[in-house]
N, C-alpha and C positions, 0 to 999 in steps of 0.2 A: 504493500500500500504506500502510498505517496503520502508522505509526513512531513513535518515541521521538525527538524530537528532542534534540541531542546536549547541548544544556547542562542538558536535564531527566533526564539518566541517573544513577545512582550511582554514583559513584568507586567503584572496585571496594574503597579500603581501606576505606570507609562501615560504619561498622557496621550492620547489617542487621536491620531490626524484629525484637522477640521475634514468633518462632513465622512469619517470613515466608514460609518453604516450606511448612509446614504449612498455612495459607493458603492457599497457591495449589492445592495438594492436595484443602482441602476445595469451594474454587471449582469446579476442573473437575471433583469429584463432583456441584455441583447444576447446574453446565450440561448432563452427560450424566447426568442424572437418570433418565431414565426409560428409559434402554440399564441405566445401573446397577442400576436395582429388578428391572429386568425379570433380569438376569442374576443377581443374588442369589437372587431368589425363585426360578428355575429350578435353582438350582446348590443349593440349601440349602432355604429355605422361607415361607410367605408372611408369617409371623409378624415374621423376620429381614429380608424385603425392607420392609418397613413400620416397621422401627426405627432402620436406620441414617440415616437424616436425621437425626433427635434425637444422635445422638453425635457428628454433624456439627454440630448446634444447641450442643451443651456445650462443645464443642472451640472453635470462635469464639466464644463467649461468657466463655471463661477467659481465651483470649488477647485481647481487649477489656479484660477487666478488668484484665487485668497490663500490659499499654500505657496505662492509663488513669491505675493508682499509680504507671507511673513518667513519665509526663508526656506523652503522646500521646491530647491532649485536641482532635481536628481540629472543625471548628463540624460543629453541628445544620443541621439543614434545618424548612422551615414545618412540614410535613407530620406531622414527627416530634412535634411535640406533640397533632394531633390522634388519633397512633397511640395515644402515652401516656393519652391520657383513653379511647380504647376498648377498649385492653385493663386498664384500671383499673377500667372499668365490668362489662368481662366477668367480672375477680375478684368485686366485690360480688356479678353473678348468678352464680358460680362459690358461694360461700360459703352460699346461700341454697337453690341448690340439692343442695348436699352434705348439708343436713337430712336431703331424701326420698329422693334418689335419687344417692349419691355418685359412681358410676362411670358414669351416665348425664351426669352435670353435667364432670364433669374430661375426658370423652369428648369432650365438647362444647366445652369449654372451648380442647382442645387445639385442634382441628380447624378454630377457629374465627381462634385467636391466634397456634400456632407459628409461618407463614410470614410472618407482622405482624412477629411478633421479628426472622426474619432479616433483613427489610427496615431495620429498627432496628440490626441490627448489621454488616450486610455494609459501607456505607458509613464503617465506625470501624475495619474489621481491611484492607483490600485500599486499595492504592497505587495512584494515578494513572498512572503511569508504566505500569503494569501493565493496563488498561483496552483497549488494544488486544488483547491476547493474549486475553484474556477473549471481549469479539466477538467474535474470530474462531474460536474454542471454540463459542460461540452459533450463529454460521453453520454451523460444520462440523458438530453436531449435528443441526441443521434439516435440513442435505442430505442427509444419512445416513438421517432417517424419513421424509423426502421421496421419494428413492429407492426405500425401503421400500414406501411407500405405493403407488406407481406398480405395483412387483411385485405386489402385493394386487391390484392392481386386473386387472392383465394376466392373473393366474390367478385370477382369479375366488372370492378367499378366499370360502367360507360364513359368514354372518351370522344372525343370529334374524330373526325375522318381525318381531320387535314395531319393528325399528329401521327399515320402511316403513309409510306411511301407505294407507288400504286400497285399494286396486286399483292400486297404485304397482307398476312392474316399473323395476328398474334392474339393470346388469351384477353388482354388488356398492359396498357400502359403505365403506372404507378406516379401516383403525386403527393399523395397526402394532402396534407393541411397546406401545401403549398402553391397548390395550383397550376404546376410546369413540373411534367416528369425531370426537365434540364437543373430547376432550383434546387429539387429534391437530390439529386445525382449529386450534386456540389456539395451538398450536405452531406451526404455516405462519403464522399470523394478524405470529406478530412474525418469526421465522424470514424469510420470502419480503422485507418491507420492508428488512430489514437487509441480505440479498444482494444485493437492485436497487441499494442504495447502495455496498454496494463495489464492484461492477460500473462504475457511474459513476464512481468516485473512485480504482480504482486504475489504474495507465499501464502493465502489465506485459502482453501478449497473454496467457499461458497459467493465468494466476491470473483476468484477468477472461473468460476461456473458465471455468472451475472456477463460479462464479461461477454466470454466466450457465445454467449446468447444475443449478445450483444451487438458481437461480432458479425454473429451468422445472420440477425435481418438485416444487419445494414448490408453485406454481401449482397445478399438476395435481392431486399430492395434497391440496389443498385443495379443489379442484372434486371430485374422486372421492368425497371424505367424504361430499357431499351435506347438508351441515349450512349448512342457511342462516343459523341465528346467527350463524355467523362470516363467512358472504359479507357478512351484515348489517356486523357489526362491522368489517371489512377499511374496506367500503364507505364507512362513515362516518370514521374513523379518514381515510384520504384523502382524502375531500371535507373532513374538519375543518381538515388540513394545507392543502390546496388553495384552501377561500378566504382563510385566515389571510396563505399566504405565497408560491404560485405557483400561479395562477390557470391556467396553462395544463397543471397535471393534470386539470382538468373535460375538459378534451375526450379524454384520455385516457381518462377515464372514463366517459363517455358512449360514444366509443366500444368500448370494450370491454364495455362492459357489456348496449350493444346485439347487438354479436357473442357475445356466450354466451346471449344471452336467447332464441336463434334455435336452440340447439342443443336436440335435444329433452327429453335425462332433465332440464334446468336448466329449461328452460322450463315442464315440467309442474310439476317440485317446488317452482317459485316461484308457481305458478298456483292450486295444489292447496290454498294460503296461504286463497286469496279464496273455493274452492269452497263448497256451502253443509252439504256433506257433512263438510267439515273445519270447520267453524264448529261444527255438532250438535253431533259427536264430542267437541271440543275443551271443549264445554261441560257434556260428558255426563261426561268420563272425563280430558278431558288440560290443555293450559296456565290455558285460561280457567275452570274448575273450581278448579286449583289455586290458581292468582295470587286468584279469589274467595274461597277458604275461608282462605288468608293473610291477609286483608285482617277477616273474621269472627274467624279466631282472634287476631289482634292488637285486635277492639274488646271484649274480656273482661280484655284487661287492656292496655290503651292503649301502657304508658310502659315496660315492661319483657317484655311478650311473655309465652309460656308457659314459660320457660326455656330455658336451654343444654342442648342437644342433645333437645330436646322437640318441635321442630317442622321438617320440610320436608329437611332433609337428610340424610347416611348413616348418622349415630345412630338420628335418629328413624327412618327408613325401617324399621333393622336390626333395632328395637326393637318394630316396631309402632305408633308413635305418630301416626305419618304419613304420605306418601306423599312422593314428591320434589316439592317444588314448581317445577319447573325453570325456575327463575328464582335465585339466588343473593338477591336484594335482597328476593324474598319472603320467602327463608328467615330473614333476618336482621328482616321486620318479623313475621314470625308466633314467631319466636323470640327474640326481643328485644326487642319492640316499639319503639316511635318514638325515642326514645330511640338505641337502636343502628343504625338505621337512618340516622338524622343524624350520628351520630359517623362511620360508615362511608362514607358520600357525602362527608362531611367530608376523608377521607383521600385519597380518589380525586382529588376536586375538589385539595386541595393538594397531592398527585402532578403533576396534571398539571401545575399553573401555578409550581410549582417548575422543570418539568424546561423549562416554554417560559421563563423568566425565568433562571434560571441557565446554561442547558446552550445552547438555540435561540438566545438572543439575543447571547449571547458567544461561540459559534463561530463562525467563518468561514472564505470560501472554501470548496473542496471538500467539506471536512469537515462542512459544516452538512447536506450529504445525508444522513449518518449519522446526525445529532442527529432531522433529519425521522421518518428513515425509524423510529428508536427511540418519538418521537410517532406517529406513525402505529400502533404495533404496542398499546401502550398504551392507547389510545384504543380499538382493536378488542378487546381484551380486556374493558374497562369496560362499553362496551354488547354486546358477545354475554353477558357474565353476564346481561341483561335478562332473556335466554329460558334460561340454561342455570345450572349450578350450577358454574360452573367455577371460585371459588376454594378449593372443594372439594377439587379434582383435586391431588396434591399436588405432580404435576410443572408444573402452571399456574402454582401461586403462585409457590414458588422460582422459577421461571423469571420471571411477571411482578416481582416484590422484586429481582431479581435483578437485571433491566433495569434498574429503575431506578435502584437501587445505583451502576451501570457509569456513569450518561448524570448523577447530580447529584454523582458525585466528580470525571468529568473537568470537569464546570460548573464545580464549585467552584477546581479546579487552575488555571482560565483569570483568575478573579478574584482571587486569591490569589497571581496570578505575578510580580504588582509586588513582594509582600512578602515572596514567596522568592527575591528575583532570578533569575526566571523568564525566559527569554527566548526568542522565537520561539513558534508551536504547540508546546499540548500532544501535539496527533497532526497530523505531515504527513507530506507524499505526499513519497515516491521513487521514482522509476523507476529509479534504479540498482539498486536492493536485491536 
């Protein structure tokens, strides 16, 4: 189990950060993010379910600032400068496009930057110490619309036509509480790596039983989705871990991936990829059509795009401007152009070699599974947005910001424990607990 070890606790007489519970409050609102929208918008209405993240956005961002005047000033990370210059950037196309079109541009502005912020702030209001509980928040969510999905699947939830490719029959497609087999998929994509890790890591039988169950819907509910972007992304995200750091998940991976390549509805929908009916289509109506016209609408105006919320995603979509380009990286070169497009690969790229240089390289022991398994999930986000619009989805970002929130503050507690007279892991295992 993932503990507190005992010289990194706080004296109970400690006085205790401004707003620390509050805190942890708005925490496990964005872990159970999408149980929470989902149950706002059912209980009250969709307006309300689509606001309360921002109240949770101003609520961590006062208590930041009130920790900040009174001297809880904890370091920056690389990454955070390249966030600063993109949403700096996205102001200036924020300001230019308030000219024409005010409420299409601040639409777009939001949609494109809020979840950047919380990334910017989650890591300056939430304690080290605190980082287990959080996981295991993360986990318990995952198994919950894991579970979920399994049920979808077993009763056969109805779906739209448009979400099969044409002569495709499958049982049904899985979404949960989320409403996009692609949303749900992002979620198992970090969700499943996280579980197999405390599975490994903790010594308790009945917790890694929990686990292991844990394990096995998000699995499944990932395959039920039928969303190949995220087989894609899972795929790669583990062979990324795999050659970097243990070479003996390839075989793993080979073989499993040989064993589902054999099962049928996997087999055609990855097949269905190369057909020449899906090439037409694709070029007539779906990705390669879109990722093309991204690429034309970015050479009209090169270095700034056609504006925020003007191209490829659920502004433009809602607006008429455009169609989804479902690709996320399209949407930011058709709507941003090159310019935003480098800022934003910019932040990913220092996402990740923050969290393997800080977090990967100074864990150890057990615990380094968890650090993997958090690379692993990260990594499958970054390329399934390739094909899909996932930092869109707004329980994706939180959730991705979130992660990595959790995996570069306990990095930073590991290197920093000389100078708090730190001693022992920040997170170890007990088996007595």
């Amino acid at each position: 189990m993932l503990v507190h070890d005992p010289s990194t606790a706080r004296r109970v007489n400690e006085v205790r950060p401004f707003g620390d519970r509050v805190v942890k409050v708005c925490m496990f609102l964005l872990i159970a993010y999408p149980i929470v929208s989902y149950t706002i918008e059912r209980a009250f209405s969709v307006s309300l379910g689509s606001l309360w993240d921002r109240v949770v956005l101003a609520v961590l961002a006062v208590i930041a600032l009130v920790r900040y005047r009174t001297g809880h000033r904890p370091m920056g990370f690389r990454w955070f400068r390249f966030a600063k210059s993109y949403v700096v950037f996205c102001l200036a196309l924020l300001c230019v496009g308030l000219v024409s079109n005010p409420s299409v541009a601040f639409d777009g502005f939001s949609i494109d930057v809020e979840y950047i912020i919380y990334g910017l702030l989650i890591p300056l209001v939430i304690d080290a110490e605190d980082v287990p509980l959080y996981l295991y928040g993360v986990a318990a969510v995952s198994t919950l619309l894991g579970f979920d999905g399994v049920f979808q699947y077993l009763t056969k939830v109805p779906i739209p036509s448009s979400w099969l490719d044409v002569g495709e029959t499958v049982r049904t497609r899985v979404f949960s509480v989320l409403g996009s087999p692609g949303e749900l998929a992002a979620n198992m994509e970090v969700g499943l790596p996280l579980l197999v890790a405390l599975f490994f890591t903790d010594k308790r039988r009945v917790r890694r039983w929990l686990y292991a169950l844990g394990a096995l819907s998000c699995f499944a509910t990932l395959l039920f989705t039928y969303n190949r972007g995220a087989w894609l992304g899972i795929a790669v995200g583990v062979l990324f871990v795999a050659v970097l750091y243990d070479r003996r998940l390839l075989i793993a991976v080979v073989v499993l991936g040989a064993v589902l390549f054999f099962l049928p509805p996997i087999h055609h929908r990855v097949l269905d990829l190369f057909s020449q009916v899906y090439l037409i289509k694709s070029a007539q109506g779906g990705r390669i059509m879109r990722w093309t016209e991204a690429f034309a609408n970015m050479t009209g105006q090169p270095f700034f795009g056609a504006g925020l919320g003007r191209y490829g995603g659920a502004i433009a979509a809602a607006r008429h401007f455009s169609l989804y380009s479902d690709s996320y990286y399209a949407k930011i070169l058709g709507e941003s152009g090159l310019i935003g497009l480098v800022l934003f690969f910019a932040i990913q790229a220092a996402i990740v070699r923050d969290v393997i240089q800080l977090t990967v390289r100074r864990v150890v022991g057990s615990q380094r599974f968890v650090a993997l398994a958090g690379l692993v999930g990260l990594v499958a986000v970054i390329v399934h947005s390739f094909v899909e619009n996932l930092y869109e989805y707004a329980s994706t970002a939180s959730l991705y910001y979130l992660v990595v929130g959790l995996l570069l503050v306990w990095g930073r507690a590991q290197s920093d424990r000389g100078e708090n007279h730190l001693s022992g892991e920040l997170l170890t295992m007990d088996a007595n607990t």
